[in-house]
N, C-alpha and C positions, 0 to 999 in steps of 0.2 A: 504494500500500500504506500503511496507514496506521500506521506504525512511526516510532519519533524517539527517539535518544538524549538523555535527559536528568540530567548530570552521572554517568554513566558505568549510568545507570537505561535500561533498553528498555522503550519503552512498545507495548503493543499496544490502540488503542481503537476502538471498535465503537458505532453505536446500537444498541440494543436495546429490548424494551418486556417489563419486569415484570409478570408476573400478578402481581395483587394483589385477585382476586374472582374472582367466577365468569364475570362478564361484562367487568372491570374491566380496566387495565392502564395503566401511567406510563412514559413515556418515561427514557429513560436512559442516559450513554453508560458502556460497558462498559471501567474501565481495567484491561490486566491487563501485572503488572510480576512481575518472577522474585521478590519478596517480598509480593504482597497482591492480590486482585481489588478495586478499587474501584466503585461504582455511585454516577455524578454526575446528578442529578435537572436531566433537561430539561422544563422548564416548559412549558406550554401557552404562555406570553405570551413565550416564547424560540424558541420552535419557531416562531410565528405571524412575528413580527418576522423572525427568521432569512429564513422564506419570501417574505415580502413584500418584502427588501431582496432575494433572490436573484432575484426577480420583474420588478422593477423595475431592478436592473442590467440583466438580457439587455433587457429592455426598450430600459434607454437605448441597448445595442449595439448597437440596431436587430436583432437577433436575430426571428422570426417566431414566432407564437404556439408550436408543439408545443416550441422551441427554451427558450421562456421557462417554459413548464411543466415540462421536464426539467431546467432550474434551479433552478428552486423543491424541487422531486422532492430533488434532490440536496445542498439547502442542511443537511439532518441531517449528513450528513458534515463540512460545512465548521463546524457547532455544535461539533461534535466536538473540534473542531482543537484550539479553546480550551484544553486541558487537557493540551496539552506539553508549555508553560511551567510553569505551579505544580508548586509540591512539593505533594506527598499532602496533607500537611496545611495548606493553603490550601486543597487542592479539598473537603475533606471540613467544612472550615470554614464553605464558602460555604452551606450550604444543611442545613437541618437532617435532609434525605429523603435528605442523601449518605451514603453505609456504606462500612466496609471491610468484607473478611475475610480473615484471612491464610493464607495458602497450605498454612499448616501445619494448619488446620483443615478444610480441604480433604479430605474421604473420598473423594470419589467425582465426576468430570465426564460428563457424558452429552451426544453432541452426537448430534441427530437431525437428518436433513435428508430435509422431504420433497421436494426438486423431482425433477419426473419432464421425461423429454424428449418434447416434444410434437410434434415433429418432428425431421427430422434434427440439426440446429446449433441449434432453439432448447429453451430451460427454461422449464418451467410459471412464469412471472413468479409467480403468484400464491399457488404456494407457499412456505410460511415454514418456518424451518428454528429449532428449539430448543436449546440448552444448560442444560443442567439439573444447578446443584453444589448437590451434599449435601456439610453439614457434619454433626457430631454435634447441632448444635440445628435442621438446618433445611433444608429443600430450597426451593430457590430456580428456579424456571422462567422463562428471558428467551427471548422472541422476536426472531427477529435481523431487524433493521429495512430490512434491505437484503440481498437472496437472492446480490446481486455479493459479499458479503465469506463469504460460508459457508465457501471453501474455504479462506481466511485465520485466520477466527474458528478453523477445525478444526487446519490447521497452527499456529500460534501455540498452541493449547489446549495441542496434544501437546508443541511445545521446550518450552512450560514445566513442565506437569503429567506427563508423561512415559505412565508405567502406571496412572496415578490416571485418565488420558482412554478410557474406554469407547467 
Protein backbone atom coordinates (compact mmCIF):
# COMPACT_ATOMS: atom_id res chain seq x y z
CA UNK A 1 0.00 0.00 0.00
CA UNK A 2 1.49 2.97 -0.67
CA UNK A 3 0.91 5.14 2.46
CA UNK A 4 3.86 6.76 4.84
CA UNK A 5 3.68 8.82 7.73
CA UNK A 6 5.57 11.99 7.24
CA UNK A 7 6.19 14.03 10.49
CA UNK A 8 2.74 13.27 11.66
CA UNK A 9 1.43 14.06 7.46
CA UNK A 10 -0.26 10.79 5.64
CA UNK A 11 0.76 10.40 2.47
CA UNK A 12 -1.34 8.62 -0.13
CA UNK A 13 0.80 8.58 -3.65
CA UNK A 14 -0.23 7.14 -6.99
CA UNK A 15 1.17 7.39 -10.70
CA UNK A 16 -1.03 8.73 -12.76
CA UNK A 17 -1.20 10.28 -16.22
CA UNK A 18 -2.72 13.83 -16.99
CA UNK A 19 -4.64 14.61 -19.99
CA UNK A 20 -3.30 17.60 -21.12
CA UNK A 21 -4.73 17.33 -25.09
CA UNK A 22 -6.76 15.47 -26.84
CA UNK A 23 -4.35 12.94 -27.70
CA UNK A 24 -1.60 14.19 -25.12
CA UNK A 25 -0.94 13.05 -21.49
CA UNK A 26 2.35 13.54 -18.67
CA UNK A 27 3.12 11.30 -16.31
CA UNK A 28 2.79 12.19 -12.79
CA UNK A 29 2.65 11.00 -9.26
CA UNK A 30 -0.44 11.76 -7.54
CA UNK A 31 0.26 13.00 -3.77
CA UNK A 32 -2.80 13.30 -1.76
CA UNK A 33 -2.31 14.56 2.02
CA UNK A 34 -5.60 15.57 4.50
CA UNK A 35 -4.38 19.29 3.55
CA UNK A 36 -3.43 19.42 -0.46
CA UNK A 37 -3.47 17.20 -3.75
CA UNK A 38 -0.11 17.53 -5.19
CA UNK A 39 0.95 16.47 -9.00
CA UNK A 40 4.99 15.64 -9.04
CA UNK A 41 5.81 15.64 -12.90
CA UNK A 42 7.59 12.27 -13.87
CA UNK A 43 9.61 12.92 -16.74
CA UNK A 44 10.09 10.89 -19.62
CA UNK A 45 14.05 10.78 -18.88
CA UNK A 46 12.91 9.58 -15.11
CA UNK A 47 10.50 7.08 -16.04
CA UNK A 48 13.03 5.74 -18.90
CA UNK A 49 16.06 5.48 -16.25
CA UNK A 50 13.78 4.27 -13.44
CA UNK A 51 12.86 1.29 -16.10
CA UNK A 52 16.18 0.49 -17.29
CA UNK A 53 17.62 0.37 -13.74
CA UNK A 54 14.55 -1.85 -12.75
CA UNK A 55 15.58 -3.89 -15.97
CA UNK A 56 18.74 -4.42 -15.39
CA UNK A 57 18.43 -5.24 -11.41
CA UNK A 58 16.17 -8.43 -12.15
CA UNK A 59 18.42 -8.87 -14.72
CA UNK A 60 21.60 -9.20 -12.59
CA UNK A 61 19.15 -11.42 -10.01
CA UNK A 62 19.37 -13.65 -12.66
CA UNK A 63 15.50 -13.25 -12.76
CA UNK A 64 14.15 -14.68 -16.46
CA UNK A 65 12.83 -12.44 -19.13
CA UNK A 66 8.72 -12.19 -18.27
CA UNK A 67 10.24 -11.68 -14.43
CA UNK A 68 12.40 -8.64 -15.73
CA UNK A 69 9.73 -7.02 -17.67
CA UNK A 70 7.22 -7.09 -14.74
CA UNK A 71 10.17 -5.14 -13.03
CA UNK A 72 10.49 -2.78 -15.33
CA UNK A 73 6.31 -2.72 -15.53
CA UNK A 74 6.49 -1.85 -11.95
CA UNK A 75 9.53 0.51 -11.44
CA UNK A 76 6.58 3.62 -11.68
CA UNK A 77 5.65 2.70 -8.24
CA UNK A 78 9.00 2.51 -6.83
CA UNK A 79 9.40 6.43 -8.96
CA UNK A 80 6.82 7.20 -6.78
CA UNK A 81 8.43 6.28 -3.55
CA UNK A 82 10.69 9.35 -3.89
CA UNK A 83 8.31 11.74 -2.49
CA UNK A 84 7.84 10.60 1.26
CA UNK A 85 10.72 12.02 2.40
CA UNK A 86 10.38 15.85 1.02
CA UNK A 87 8.12 18.40 2.42
CA UNK A 88 5.44 19.74 -0.20
CA UNK A 89 7.53 22.31 -0.67
CA UNK A 90 10.72 20.75 -1.90
CA UNK A 91 8.57 18.49 -4.14
CA UNK A 92 6.75 21.38 -5.66
CA UNK A 93 10.03 23.14 -5.88
CA UNK A 94 11.63 20.44 -7.80
CA UNK A 95 10.05 20.98 -11.18
CA UNK A 96 8.24 23.76 -12.40
CA UNK A 97 5.13 21.18 -14.08
CA UNK A 98 4.66 20.28 -10.15
CA UNK A 99 1.11 21.81 -8.80
CA UNK A 100 -0.74 21.82 -5.63
CA UNK A 101 -4.23 22.22 -4.82
CA UNK A 102 -5.64 22.51 -1.72
CA UNK A 103 -8.35 20.59 -0.54
CA UNK A 104 -10.28 23.36 0.29
CA UNK A 105 -10.63 24.16 -3.33
CA UNK A 106 -11.75 20.88 -3.93
CA UNK A 107 -15.64 20.90 -5.26
CA UNK A 108 -16.09 17.81 -6.47
CA UNK A 109 -13.84 14.07 -6.89
CA UNK A 110 -15.10 11.62 -9.51
CA UNK A 111 -13.48 8.23 -9.53
CA UNK A 112 -14.57 6.09 -12.41
CA UNK A 113 -13.28 2.65 -12.94
CA UNK A 114 -13.78 0.87 -16.00
CA UNK A 115 -12.29 -2.64 -15.20
CA UNK A 116 -14.61 -5.31 -16.04
CA UNK A 117 -14.16 -9.17 -15.18
CA UNK A 118 -13.05 -11.18 -17.98
CA UNK A 119 -13.34 -14.20 -16.26
CA UNK A 120 -13.97 -15.42 -13.02
CA UNK A 121 -10.77 -14.04 -10.78
CA UNK A 122 -9.36 -12.09 -13.57
CA UNK A 123 -9.71 -7.97 -14.45
CA UNK A 124 -9.60 -6.52 -17.86
CA UNK A 125 -5.79 -5.42 -17.21
CA UNK A 126 -6.27 -3.19 -19.98
CA UNK A 127 -8.70 -1.08 -18.53
CA UNK A 128 -7.90 2.21 -16.93
CA UNK A 129 -9.64 3.78 -14.31
CA UNK A 130 -10.16 7.81 -13.86
CA UNK A 131 -10.23 10.43 -11.07
CA UNK A 132 -11.42 13.43 -12.16
CA UNK A 133 -11.23 16.81 -9.33
CA UNK A 134 -13.17 19.89 -10.01
CA UNK A 135 -12.03 22.89 -8.48
CA UNK A 136 -13.98 26.23 -9.07
CA UNK A 137 -11.00 27.03 -11.83
CA UNK A 138 -10.71 23.74 -13.38
CA UNK A 139 -11.39 20.17 -13.91
CA UNK A 140 -8.48 18.06 -13.88
CA UNK A 141 -8.70 14.39 -15.49
CA UNK A 142 -5.73 11.73 -14.24
CA UNK A 143 -5.53 8.33 -15.48
CA UNK A 144 -4.40 5.91 -12.83
CA UNK A 145 -1.31 4.39 -14.16
CA UNK A 146 -1.76 1.13 -12.49
CA UNK A 147 -5.54 -0.69 -12.44
CA UNK A 148 -3.76 -2.76 -8.87
CA UNK A 149 -4.07 0.60 -6.87
CA UNK A 150 -7.94 1.60 -8.01
CA UNK A 151 -9.23 0.21 -5.09
CA UNK A 152 -6.72 2.23 -2.82
CA UNK A 153 -6.70 5.42 -5.04
CA UNK A 154 -10.85 5.04 -4.32
CA UNK A 155 -10.52 4.26 -0.50
CA UNK A 156 -7.97 6.96 0.23
CA UNK A 157 -10.12 9.50 -2.04
CA UNK A 158 -13.04 8.81 0.23
CA UNK A 159 -10.90 9.19 4.21
CA UNK A 160 -9.80 12.17 2.93
CA UNK A 161 -12.50 13.87 0.72
CA UNK A 162 -15.31 12.22 2.44
CA UNK A 163 -18.99 13.45 0.54
CA UNK A 164 -16.88 15.63 -1.89
CA UNK A 165 -15.93 11.74 -3.48
CA UNK A 166 -18.62 10.80 -6.04
Amino acid sequence: MNIESISNERRFIFPVNKKCGFFSSKSYALILTQEQIVLANLSDKMIKEATAEAFKKAKDEGKGYFAQVESAMTALNGLCSKYYSPTISEILAESNENFSISNDEVKKLRFISYNTVVNDDTLNQNAKSELIIETNKEKIKLILANSDNDKLVSQNSKQIFGDKLK
